[in-house]
N, C-alpha and C positions, 0 to 999 in steps of 0.2 A: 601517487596512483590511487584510483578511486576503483572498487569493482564492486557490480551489482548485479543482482539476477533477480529473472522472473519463478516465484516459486507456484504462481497458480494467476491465470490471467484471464479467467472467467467471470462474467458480472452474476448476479443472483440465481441463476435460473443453471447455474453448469454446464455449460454447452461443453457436446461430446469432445471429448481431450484437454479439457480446462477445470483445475481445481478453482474455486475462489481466489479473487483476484489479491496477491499478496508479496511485495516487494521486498528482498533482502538484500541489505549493501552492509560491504564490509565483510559480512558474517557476524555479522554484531547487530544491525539496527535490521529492526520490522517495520515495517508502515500496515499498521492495521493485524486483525487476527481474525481471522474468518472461522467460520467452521471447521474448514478446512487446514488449518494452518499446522495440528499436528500431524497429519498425514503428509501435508507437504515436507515438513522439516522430515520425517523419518525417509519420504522417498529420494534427499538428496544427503542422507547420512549425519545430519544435522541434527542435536538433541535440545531442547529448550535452556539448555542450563548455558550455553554455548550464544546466546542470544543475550546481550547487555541490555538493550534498551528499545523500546516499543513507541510506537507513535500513533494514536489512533485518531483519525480523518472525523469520522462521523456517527449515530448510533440508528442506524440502519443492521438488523441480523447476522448479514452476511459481511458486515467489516468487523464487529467484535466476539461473536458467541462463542469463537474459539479461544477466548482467555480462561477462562477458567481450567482448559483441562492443559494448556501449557504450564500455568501454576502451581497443577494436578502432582505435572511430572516431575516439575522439577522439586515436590517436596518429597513425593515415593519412590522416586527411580532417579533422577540425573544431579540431582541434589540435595541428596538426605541429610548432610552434614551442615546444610543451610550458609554454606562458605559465598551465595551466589549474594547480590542484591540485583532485582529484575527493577527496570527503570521506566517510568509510564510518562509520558508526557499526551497529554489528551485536554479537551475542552473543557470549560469551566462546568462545575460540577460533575466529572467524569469520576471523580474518585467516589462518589458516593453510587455510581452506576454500575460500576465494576466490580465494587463490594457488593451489590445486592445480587449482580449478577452469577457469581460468585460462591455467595449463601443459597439463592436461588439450586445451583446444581447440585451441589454436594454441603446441606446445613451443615454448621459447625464444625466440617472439616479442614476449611482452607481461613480460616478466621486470624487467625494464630499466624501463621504464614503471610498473610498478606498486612500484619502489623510489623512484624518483625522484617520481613525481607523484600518488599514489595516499596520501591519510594515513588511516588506519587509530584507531577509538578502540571498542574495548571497554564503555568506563563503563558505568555502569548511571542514570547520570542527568548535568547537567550543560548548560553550554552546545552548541548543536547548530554543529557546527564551518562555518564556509562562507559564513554567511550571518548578518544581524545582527537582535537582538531577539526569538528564542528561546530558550526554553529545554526542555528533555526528562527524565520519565522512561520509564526501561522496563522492565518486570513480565512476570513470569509470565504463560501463560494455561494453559488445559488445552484440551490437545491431542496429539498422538503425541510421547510424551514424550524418542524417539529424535531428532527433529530441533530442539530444545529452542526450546518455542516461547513468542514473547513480543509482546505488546504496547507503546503510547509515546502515553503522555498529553503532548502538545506543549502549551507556554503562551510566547503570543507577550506581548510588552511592553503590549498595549494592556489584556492581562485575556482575551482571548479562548483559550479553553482548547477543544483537538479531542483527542480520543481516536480510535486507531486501533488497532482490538481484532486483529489479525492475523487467522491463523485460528485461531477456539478454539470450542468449547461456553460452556454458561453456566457462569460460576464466578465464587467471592467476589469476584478480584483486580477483573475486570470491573467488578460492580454495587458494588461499595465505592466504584469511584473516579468511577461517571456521576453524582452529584450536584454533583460539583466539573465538569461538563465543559457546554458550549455545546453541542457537536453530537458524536457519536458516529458514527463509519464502522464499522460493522460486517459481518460477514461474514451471508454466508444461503446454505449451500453446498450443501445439501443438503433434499429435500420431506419434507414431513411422517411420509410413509411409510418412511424409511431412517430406523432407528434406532440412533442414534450419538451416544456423551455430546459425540464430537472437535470439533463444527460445531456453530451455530444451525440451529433447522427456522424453518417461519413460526409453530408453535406457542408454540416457546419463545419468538421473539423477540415473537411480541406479547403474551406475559406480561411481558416486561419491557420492553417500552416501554408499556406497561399502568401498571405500577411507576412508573416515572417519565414523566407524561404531561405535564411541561415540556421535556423534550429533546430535540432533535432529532435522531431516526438516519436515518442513510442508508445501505442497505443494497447493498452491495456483493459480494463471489465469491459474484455467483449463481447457479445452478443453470438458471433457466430461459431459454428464449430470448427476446431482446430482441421483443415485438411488433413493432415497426416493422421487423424486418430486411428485410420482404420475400420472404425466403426461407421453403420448405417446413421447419417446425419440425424440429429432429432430438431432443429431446426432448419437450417443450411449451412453449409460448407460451402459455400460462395461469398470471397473474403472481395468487400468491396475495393474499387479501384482510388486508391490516394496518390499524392504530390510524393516524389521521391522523396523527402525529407520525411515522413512518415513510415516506421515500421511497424506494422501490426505484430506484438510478439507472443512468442510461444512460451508453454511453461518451461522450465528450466532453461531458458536461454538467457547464456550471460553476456556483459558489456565489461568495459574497460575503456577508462577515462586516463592516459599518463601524459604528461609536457604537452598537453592543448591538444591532445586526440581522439578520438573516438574512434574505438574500436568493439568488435563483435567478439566474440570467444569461441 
């Protein structure tokens, strides 16, 4: 049994009821840290010490900025006794971006900490450190080719294989690898009318999940605002029309993968 939740499913800009777009499975692995990512962990009673291992996609603001104060916590609040080791797996030269990142917030406070408890892995495929019964690759996508951005088809021991496309446009590495995948987290970052190869629109994405109408996407850094927030839209709350095999999700909404099923929470 494989369980994962949306902890913030917003793309850069926060649309009204969407923290930063931030994937939790298990309760152990992160994809990405946004800004956001410790107010998300605190809104679903989740402390950073509680989190094995991190995967970060790309070096865009709003997928990493929020490492440093998870690191923050777990050395002054959730992990003083430094019993944790926090597990990164990120792109080549990511360790020396995160250190600076790091120093950048708070000099010479987190230096120490991030030598001793902080393990650091480059690979580009491999066991996912931290945690047992996965394994990972991680690909190219196309996208702003300065923050070098990349995808991670995860395959846990049961057979159940997720794909999480970062942020990208459409491109080969992507549709090559969804027919080997159970469900697909992708991005939807941008409306129909901005045109940009960098992102999914709802155009292209329902071409391809048109393409593959056994898979299941769920469609995450969205652009619009959550209906249900309540609040006066700040751009629209008019959630485009998709292929049933498409769900646009919400934050904290969880899934559940057990004996080749998929299911909602």
């Amino acid at each position: 049994m494989v369980r994962f939740e949306f902890l913030g499913t917003g793309n850069a800009f926060l649309p009204q009821g969407r923290f930063h777009s931030l994937l939790l499975i298990d309760e152990e692995i992160l994809i990405d840290t946004p800004p956001t990512a410790l107010a998300s962990l605190r809104r679903r009673e989740l402390t950073p010490s509680d989190i094995k291992t991190i995967m970060i996609t790309h070096w865009h603001g709003d997928h990493f900025f929020g490492f440093p104060f998870l690191v923050l916590d777990q050395k002054y609040i959730s992990d003083r006794e430094a019993k944790q080791k926090l597990n990164v797996h990120c792109p080549e030269n990511g360790t020396e971006k995160l250190k600076e990142i790091c120093e950048l917030a708070y000099p010479g406070s987190l230096v120490e900490r991030m030598e001793t408890n902080v393990i650091f892995n480059e690979n580009p495929n491999g066991e996912i450190l931290g945690v047992n019964g996965w394994k990972f690759e991680r690909f190219e996508v196309f996208h702003d080719e300065v923050v070098d951005p990349h995808g991670y088809l995860l395959t846990h021991e049961s057979g159940f294989r997720l794909m999480h496309t970062g942020d990208s446009g459409p491109c080969e590495s992507i549709e090559s690898r969804i027919i080997d995948c159970d469900v697909v987290v992708i991005e939807l970052g941008v409306p129909d009318h901005v045109n940009t190869p960098f992102h999914f629109r709802p155009e292209t994405l329902k071409e391809l999940a048109n393409k593959f109408p056994k898979t299941m996407f769920l469609a995450t850094h969205h652009y619009a605002d959550d209906i249900n927030s309540g609040k006066k839209p700040y751009l629209s709350n008019d959630l485009p029309k998709l292929p049933d095999n498409v769900l646009q999700v919400c934050d904290e909404q969880k899934f559940e993968w057990t004996d080749g099923r998929f299911r909602i929470l």
